[in-house]
C-alpha positions as a printed Julia matrix, in Angstrom:
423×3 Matrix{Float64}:
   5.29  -29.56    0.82
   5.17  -31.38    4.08
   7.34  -29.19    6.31
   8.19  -32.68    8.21
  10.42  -33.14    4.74
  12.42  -30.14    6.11
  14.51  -31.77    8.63
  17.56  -34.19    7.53
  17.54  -37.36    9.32
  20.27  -37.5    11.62
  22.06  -40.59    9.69
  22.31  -38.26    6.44
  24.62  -36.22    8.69
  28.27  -36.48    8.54
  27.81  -37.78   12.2
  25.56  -40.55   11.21
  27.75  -41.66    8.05
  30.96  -41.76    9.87
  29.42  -43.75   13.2
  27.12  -46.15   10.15
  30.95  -46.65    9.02
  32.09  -47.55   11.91
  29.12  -49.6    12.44
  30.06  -51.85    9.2
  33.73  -52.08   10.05
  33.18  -53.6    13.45
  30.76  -56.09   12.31
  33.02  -57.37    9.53
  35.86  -57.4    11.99
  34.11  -59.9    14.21
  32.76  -61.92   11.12
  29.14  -60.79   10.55
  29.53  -60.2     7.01
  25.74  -59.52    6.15
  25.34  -57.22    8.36
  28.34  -55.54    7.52
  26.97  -55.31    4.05
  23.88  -53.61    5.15
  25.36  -51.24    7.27
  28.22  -50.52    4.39
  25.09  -50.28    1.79
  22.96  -47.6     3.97
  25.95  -45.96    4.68
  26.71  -45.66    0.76
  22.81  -44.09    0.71
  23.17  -41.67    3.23
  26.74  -40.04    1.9
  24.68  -40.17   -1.69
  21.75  -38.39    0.43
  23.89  -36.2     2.35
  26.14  -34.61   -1.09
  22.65  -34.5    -3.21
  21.28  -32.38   -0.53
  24.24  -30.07    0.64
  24.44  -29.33   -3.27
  20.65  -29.4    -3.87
  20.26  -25.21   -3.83
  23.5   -24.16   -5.88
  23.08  -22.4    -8.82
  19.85  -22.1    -8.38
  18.68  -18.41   -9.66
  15.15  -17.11   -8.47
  13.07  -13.88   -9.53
  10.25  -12.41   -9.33
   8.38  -11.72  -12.35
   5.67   -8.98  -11.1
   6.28   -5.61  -10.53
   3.9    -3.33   -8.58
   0.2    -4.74   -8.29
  -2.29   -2.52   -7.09
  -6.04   -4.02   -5.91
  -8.57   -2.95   -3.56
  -9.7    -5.09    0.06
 -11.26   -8.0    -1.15
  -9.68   -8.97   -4.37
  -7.45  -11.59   -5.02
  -4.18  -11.29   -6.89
  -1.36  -14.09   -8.87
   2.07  -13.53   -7.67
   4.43  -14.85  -10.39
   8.35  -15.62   -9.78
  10.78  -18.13  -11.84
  13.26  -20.64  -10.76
  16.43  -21.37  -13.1
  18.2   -24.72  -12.36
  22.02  -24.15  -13.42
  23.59  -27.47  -12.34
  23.51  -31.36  -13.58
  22.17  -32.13  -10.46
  18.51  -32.35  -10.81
  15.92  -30.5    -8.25
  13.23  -33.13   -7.13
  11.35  -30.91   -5.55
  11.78  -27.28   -4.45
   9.74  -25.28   -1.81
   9.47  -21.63   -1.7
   8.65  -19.49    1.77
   7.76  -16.1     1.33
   7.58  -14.44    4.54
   5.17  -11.6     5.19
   4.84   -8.77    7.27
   3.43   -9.76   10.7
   0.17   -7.3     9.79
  -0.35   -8.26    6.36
  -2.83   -6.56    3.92
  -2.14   -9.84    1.93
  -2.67  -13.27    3.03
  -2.44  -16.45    0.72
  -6.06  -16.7    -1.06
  -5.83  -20.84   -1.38
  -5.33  -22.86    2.56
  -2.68  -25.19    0.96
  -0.5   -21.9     0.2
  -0.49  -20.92    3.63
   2.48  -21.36    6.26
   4.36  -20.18    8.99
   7.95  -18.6     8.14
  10.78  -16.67    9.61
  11.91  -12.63    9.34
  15.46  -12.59    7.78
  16.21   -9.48    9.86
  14.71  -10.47   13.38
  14.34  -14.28   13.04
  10.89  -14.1    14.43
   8.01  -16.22   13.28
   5.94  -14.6    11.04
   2.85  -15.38    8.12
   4.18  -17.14    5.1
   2.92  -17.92    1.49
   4.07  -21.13   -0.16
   4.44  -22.65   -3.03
   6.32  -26.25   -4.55
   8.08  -27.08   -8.07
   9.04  -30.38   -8.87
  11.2   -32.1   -10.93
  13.18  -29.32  -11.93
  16.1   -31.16  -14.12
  19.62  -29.56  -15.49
  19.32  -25.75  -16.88
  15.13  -25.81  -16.89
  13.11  -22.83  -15.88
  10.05  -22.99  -14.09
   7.25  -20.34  -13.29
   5.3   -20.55  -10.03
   2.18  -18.34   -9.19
   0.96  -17.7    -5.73
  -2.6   -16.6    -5.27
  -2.63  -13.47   -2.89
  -6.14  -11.68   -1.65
  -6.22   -8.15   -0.27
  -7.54   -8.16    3.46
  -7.09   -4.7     3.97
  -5.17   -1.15    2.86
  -1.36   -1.58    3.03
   1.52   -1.92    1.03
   3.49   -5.51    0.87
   6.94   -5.73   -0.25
   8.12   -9.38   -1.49
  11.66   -8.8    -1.42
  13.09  -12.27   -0.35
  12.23  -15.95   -0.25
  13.39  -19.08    1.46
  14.07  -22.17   -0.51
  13.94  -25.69    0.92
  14.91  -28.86   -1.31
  16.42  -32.34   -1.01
  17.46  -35.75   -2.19
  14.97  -38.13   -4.3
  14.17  -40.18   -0.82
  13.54  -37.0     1.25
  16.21  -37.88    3.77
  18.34  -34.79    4.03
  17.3   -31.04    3.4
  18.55  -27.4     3.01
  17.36  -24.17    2.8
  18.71  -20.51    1.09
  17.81  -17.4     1.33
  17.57  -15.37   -1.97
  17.03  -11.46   -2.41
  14.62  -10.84   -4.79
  13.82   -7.35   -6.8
  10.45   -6.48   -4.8
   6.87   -7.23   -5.92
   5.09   -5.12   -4.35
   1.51   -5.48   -3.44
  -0.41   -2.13   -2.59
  -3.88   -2.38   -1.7
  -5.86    0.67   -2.42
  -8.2     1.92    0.78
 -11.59    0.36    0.2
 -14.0     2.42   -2.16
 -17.66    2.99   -1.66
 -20.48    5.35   -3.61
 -20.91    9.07   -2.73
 -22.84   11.78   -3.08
 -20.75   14.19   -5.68
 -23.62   17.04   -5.61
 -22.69   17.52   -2.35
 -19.13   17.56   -2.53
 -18.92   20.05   -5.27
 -21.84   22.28   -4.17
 -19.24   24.9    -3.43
 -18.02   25.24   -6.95
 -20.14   27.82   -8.52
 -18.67   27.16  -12.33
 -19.98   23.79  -11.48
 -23.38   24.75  -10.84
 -22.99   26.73  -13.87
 -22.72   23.54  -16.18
 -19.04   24.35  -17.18
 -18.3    20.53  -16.24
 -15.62   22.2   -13.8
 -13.61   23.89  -16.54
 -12.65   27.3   -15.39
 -12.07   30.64  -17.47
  -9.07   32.79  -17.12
 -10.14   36.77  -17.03
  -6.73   37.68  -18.95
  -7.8    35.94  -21.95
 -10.81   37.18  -24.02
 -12.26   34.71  -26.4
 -15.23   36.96  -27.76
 -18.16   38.94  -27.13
 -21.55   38.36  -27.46
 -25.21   39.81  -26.7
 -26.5    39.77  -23.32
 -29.01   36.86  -22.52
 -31.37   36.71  -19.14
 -29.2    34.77  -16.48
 -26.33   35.79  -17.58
 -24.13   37.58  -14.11
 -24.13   40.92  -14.28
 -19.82   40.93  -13.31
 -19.43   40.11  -17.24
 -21.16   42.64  -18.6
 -18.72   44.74  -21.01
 -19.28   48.25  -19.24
 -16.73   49.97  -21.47
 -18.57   49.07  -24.8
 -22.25   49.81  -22.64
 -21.02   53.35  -21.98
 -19.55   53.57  -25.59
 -22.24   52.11  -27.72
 -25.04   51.44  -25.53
 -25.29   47.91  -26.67
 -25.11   45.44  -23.21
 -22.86   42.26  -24.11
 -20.89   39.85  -22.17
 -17.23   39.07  -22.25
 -16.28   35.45  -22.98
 -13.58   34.4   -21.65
 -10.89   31.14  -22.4
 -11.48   27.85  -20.74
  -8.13   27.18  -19.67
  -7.56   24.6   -16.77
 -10.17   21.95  -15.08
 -11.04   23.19  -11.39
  -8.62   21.68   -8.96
  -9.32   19.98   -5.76
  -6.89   18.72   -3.12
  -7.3    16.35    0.12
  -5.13   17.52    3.5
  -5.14   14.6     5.72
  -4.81   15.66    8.79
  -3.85   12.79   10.5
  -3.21   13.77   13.94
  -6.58   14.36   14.69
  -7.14   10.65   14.79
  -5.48    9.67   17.96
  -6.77    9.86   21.8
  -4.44   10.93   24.69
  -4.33    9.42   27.82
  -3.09   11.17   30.75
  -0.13    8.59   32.73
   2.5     9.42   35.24
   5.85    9.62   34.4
   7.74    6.48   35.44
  11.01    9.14   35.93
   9.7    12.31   37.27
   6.65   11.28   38.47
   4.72   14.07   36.26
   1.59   13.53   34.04
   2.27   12.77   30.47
   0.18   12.17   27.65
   0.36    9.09   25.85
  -1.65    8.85   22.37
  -3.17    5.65   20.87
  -4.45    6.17   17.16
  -8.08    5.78   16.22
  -7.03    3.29   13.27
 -10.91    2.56   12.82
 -11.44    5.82   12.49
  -8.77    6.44   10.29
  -9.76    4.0     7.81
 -12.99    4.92    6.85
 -11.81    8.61    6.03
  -8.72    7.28    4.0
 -11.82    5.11    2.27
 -13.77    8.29    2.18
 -10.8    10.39    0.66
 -10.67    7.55   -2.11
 -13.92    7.49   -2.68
 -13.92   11.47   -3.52
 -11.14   11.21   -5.39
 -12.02    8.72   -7.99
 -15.58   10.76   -8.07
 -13.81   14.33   -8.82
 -11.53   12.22  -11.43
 -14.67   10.7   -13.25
 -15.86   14.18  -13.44
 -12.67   15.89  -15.19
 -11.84   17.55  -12.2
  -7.72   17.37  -11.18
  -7.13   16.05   -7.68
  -4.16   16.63   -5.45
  -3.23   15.32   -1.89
  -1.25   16.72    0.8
  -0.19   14.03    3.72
   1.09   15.88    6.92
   5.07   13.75    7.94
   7.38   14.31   11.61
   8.33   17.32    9.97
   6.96   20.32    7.56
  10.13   19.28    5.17
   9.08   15.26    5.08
   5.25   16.22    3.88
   3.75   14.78    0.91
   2.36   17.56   -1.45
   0.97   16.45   -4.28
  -0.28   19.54   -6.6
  -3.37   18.61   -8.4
  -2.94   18.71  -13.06
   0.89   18.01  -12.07
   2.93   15.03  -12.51
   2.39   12.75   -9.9
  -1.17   13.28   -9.51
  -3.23   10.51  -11.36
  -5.9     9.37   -9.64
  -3.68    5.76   -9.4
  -0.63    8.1    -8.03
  -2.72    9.19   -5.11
  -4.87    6.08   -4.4
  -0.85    4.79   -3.82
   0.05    7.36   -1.73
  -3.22    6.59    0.36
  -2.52    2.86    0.54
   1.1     3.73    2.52
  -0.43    5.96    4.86
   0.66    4.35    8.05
   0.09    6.64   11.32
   0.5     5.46   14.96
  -0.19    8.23   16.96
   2.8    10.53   16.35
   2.71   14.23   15.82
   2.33   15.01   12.41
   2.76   18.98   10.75
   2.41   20.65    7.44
   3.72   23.79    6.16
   0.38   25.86    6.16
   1.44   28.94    5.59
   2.84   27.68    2.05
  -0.18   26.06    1.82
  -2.46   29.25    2.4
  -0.47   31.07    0.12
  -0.41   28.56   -2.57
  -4.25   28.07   -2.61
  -5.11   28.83   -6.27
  -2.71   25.9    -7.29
  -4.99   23.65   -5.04
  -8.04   25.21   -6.22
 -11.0    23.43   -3.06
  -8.92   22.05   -0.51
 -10.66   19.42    1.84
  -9.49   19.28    5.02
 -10.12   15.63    6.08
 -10.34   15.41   10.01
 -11.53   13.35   12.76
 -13.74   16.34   13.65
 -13.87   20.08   13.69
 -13.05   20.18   17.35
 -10.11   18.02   16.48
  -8.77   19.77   13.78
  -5.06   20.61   14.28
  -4.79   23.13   11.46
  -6.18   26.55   11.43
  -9.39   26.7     9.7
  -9.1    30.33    9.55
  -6.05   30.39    7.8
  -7.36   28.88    4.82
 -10.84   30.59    5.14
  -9.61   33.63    4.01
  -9.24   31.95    0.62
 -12.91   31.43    0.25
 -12.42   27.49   -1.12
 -11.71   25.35    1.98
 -14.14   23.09    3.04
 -13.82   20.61    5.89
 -14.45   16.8     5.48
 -15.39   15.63    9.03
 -16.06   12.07   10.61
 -18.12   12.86   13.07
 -20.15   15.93   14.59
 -18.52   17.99   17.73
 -19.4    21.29   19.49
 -18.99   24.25   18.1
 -19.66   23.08   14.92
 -21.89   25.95   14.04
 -19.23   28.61   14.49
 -16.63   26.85   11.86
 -15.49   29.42    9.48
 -15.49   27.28    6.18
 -17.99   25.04    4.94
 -18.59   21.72    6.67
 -19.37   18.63    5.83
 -19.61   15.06    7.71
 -18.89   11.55    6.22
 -22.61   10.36    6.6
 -23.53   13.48    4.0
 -21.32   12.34    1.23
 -21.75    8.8     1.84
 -24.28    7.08   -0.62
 -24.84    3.36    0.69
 -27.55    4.92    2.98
């Protein structure tokens, strides 16, 4: 819709129908009938214009008809919603403006969808999706789709929409604001191949071709006769001393190996020393390394949807302003599906603030993480103790880029260009 159809002309104002009355009534008081007529017959349009349009948007019932859709960067998405006419009054044509955020992971896919339109809550201009129905006559229902493609990882909330309409001639116009239960648009951080050798070279059932199923000592399934290979800690001593027969204990398979992701998110951010504008003492003022950022949320992603495709239970632990506000997802629990976390990914959204975790929980709740990645800028950067969760044997560090001291890190380590397959 042309947005020039927006704006009422001023002689489909009150204003203009009272002065085109007055207009009329002059010129048949001093005998110019005809043009009396004209001005009395425009003047009859307008009023018609000017009660079509102030009654145009009543009754008018709007809703969205999608839920939560998830993508990834670089798909495109339909957006459904209805609109219900409830009056006689007929809609000739109706415009809806959905506003979006000012950094968008969603813009309009098709040109002709795209506008300008206005934050309910600050008034300032902002990115818009639109879309026109016409012809919308007494108690009809309409569906309207707006094609949306992913840009980049965020989540979009739809939770409003401004509607425009008017009279038949286009001379007058109003809009309305409606509140809408939110679609919400989450795009996923952007997923590339891996190398998963690498990632699980740690886990030593792995290696062992137990596709990361894990046996539980307490529960003996059987014995049976020792082969070559087999490790000497499952050896049945007792019955060796006893009988003199070697065999091996086998024990239940019980739970898949677990893995879990700690972001640690402020180790993406750079300080820069400034003077205090009060005191006059240095201060330290931190800009986040968004780039940076986003290609280990991508990474992360990436790892997680390989551990999923290879049974293996993934959890996710997201550092907030305080230990209480942290995300802690436990991997095999509720909340933990691969789709779960790639959500809780796709709201990550870090400026530079301090960030914390409770680590000693953490530490001491290790075997319900199973390997815990710690996923940091770099090893010199890392703002947990690696030490803390060395003693645990099944921490490994997923780093960005290489620092110094490197060699001295107490857990394994392992940069982004080792897991990453496209080279």
């Amino acid at each position: 819709m042309n947005n020039s159809l927006r704006h009422s002309s001023l002689s489909a104002t009150p204003a203009g129908i009272i002065l085109w009355s007055a207009s009329a009534v002059l010129l048949y008081y001093f005998g110019l009938s005809v043009p009396a007529g004209l001005c009395l017959f425009f003047d009859f349009l307008f009023l018609c214009s000017w009660i079509w349009t102030r009654w145009s948007l009543s009754r008018l019932d709007i809703q969205s008809l999608s839920g939560t859709i998830c993508t990834f960067p670089g798909n495109t998405v339909s957006v459904s919603f209805r609109a219900a006419n409830r009056k006689l009054l007929p809609l000739i044509w109706l415009e809806l403006l959905f506003p979006l955020p000012a950094d968008s992971p969603v813009v309009p896919a098709r040109r002709e969808n795209r506008t300008c339109g206005e934050d309910p809550e600050t008034g300032a201009e902002v990115p818009g999706a639109c879309t026109c129905l016409t012809w919308l006559m007494w108690n009809q229902e309409a569906s309207a789709e707006v094609s949306m493609r992913a840009v980049k990882r965020g989540i979009c909330q739809l939770s409003c929409v401004t509607a425009f309409s008017g009279d038949l001639l286009g001379l007058g116009s109003r809009k309305r604001t409606f509140s809408l239960s939110p679609a919400v648009l989450a795009v996923y951080p952007a997923i590339f191949p891996i190398c998963p050798d690498r990632l699980t070279r740690s886990s030593t059932d792995l290696e062992a071709g137990r596709n990361g199923y894990m046996e539980d000592v307490t529960l003996l399934k059987m014995n049976r006769k020792y082969q070559p290979g087999d490790p000497a800690k499952k050896i049945n001593w007792r019955q060796l001393a006893r009988q003199g027969a070697i065999t091996v204990n086998i024990h239940e398979t019980v739970f898949p190996r677990l893995s879990a992701f700690l972001l640690d998110l402020a180790s993406f951010r750079r300080g820069t020393l400034t003077a205090n504008s009060l005191n006059g003492r240095e201060m330290t003022l931190w800009s986040p390394l968004s780039e940076e950022l986003e290609e280990m949320l991508s990474l992360t992603a990436s790892c997680i949807l390989s551990l999923h495709d290879q049974g293996i239970c993934c959890g996710l632990i997201i550092p907030g302003e305080q230990e209480e506000d942290c995300l802690i997802r436990y991997p095999g629990r509720p909340g933990s599906s691969a789709e779960e976390l790639l959500y809780s990914l796709a709201e990550v959204n870090y400026s530079g603030q301090d960030r914390s975790v409770p680590q000693w929980e953490i530490a001491s709740r290790m075997s319900s993480f199973g390997t815990l990645y710690l996923v940091t800028e770099s090893y010199k950067g890392l703002t947990f103790s690696p030490e803390l969760f060395a003693a645990s044997g099944s921490a490994v560090i997923l780093a960005r880029n290489s620092s110094e001291g490197d060699e001295a890190c107490p857990v394994r380590l392992l940069y982004m260009k080792d897991l990453d397959g496209r080279n």
